[in-house]
Residue, then its C-alpha position, 0 to 999 in steps of 0.5 A: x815092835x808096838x807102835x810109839x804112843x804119839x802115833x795113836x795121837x796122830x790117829x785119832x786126829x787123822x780119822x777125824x779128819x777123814x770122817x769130816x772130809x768124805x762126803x756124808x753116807x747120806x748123800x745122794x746117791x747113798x749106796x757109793x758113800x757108803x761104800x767109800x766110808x765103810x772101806x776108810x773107815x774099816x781100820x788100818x794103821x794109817x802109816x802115809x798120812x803119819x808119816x805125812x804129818x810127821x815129816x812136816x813137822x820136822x820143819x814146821x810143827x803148826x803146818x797145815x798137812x791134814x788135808x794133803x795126809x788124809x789124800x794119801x789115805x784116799x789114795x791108798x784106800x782106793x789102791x786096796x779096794x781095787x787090789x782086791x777085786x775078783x781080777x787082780x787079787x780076788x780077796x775076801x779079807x781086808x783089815x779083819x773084814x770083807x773086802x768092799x766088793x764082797x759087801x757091796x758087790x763087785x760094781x760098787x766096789x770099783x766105783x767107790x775106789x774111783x771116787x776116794x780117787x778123785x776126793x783124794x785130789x779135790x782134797x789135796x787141791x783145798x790144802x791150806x798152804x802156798x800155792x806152789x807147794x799145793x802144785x808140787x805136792x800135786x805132782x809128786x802124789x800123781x806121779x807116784x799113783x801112776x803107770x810110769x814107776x809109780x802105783x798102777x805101773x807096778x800094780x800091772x808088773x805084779x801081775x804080769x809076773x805071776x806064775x814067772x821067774x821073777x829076778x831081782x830086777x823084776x821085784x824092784x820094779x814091783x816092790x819100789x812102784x806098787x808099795x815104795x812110791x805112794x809111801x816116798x809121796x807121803x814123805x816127801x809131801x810132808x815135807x814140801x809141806x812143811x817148806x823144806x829146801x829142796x837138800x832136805x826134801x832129797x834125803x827124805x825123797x831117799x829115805x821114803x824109797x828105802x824104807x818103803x821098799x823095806x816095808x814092802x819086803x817085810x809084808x812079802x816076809x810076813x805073808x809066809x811067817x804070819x796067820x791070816x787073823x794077824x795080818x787082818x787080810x788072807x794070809x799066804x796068798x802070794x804064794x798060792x798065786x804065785x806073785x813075784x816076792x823076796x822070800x820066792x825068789x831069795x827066801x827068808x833068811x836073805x829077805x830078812x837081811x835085805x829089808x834090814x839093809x835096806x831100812x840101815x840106809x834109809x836111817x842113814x839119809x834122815x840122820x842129819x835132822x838127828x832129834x828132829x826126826x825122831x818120830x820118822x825113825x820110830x815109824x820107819x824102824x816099826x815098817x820093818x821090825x812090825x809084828x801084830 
């Protein structure tokens, strides 16, 4: 499945916004800067800080979401740098080129992670848009980049299940903390930002944790049914680390059918907003029928 062509649209105007928002490679001390474009700027589809955007437009199409979008990306960057280092995932190839550490140096890789970090929340804290909903969106992103069911939480689960039996409880913890939470966040920051009632910001709170928890049994699919040029990152590295996934556990055939499960009820809850949602829906059905 390709994606829609508003989503290349979308694209752009993330990107842009992203290379006005990071600080200059020029500034001192370049080395760092460098480092945090290089990885932001290296590609990626840009799903969050979509899916952020679209959302809101749902119930606000002129709302001012590029700051609290181009967080997301920030926050979801300094994820992957860090997933890569030597003592978590230890990688060499992330979207179709060397991971931060292995251009850089191992150092600088956790200090440019550490810093998207922080311009993640310096930049959701100079969003143009009511107060309130600038401390909501606060909360909701923090806590989904967490340890308490959240980013960092599900991050130290995956690891300490490596090697394990894993049951079904275990991959939901993982799959809906270390993936599911960061993409309900974005959901649900759009549409806080584009003022949305608290009914309405409940069913994409629902929709957010369904479809990213799809997304996430879909890449856990893919690691095992696709090459490493295709993924742009080490293709079956889960299995050769031994990592708590779907396919390990219940194997294709039932991954498969879960991830489709899953995505039906997540399409259930945006339903409502019928032609509204249109966009949401076509970025949801692309997270789990994907192939490169």
């Amino acid at each position: 499945m390709k994606l829609p062509a508003f989503f290349e649209e979308d694209r752009q105007a993330v990107d842009t916004a992203l290379d006005r928002l990071m600080p200059p490679e020029d500034t001192r001390p370049p080395s760092i800067h460098h480092a945090m474009r290089y990885s932001v700027m290296a590609g990626g589809k840009r799903i969050r800080p979509i899916l952020c955007l679209e959302t809101a437009r749902i119930f606000r199409p002129d709302a001012a979401v590029l700051h609290v979008a181009c967080a997301l990306e920030f926050i979801h960057t300094y994820s992957l740098i860090h997933d890569d280092l030597p003592a978590l995932d230890n990688d060499d190839l992330r979207r179709g080129l060397p991971t931060c550490h292995k251009k850089f140096g191992e150092a600088t890789a956790i200090l440019a992670g550490d810093g998207l970090l922080t311009l993640a929340f310096e930049t959701l804290a100079r969003a143009a848009l009511p107060p309130e909903r600038c401390v909501a969106i606060l909360q909701e992103v923090a806590t989904a980049a967490g340890t308490r069911d959240g980013m960092v939480g599900g991050q130290v689960a995956d690891i300490e299940a490596e090697g394990r039996p894993a049951d079904a409880d275990i991959l939901e913890y993982i799959h809906r903390s270390k993936t599911a939470a960061l993409i309900r966040a974005s959901i649900v920051s759009g549409a806080i930002s584009g003022g949305a009632g608290e009914e309405d910001i409940l069913h994409f709170r629902r929709f957010g944790e369904l479809i990213g928890w799809a997304f996430q049994v879909t890449d856990d699919i893919l690691d095992v049914e696709e090459s490493s040029a295709a993924l742009g990152k080490t293709a079956g590295k889960d299995q050769a680390q031994q990592k708590a996934t779907y396919p390990a556990v219940f194997g294709l055939a039932k991954s498969h059918e879960f991830a489709r499960e899953l995505a039906l009820r997540a399409m259930a809850e945006i339903e409502p907003f019928g032609a509204r949602a249109a966009h949401v829906r076509e970025i949801g059905e692309f997270l789990v029928l994907r192939r490169t």
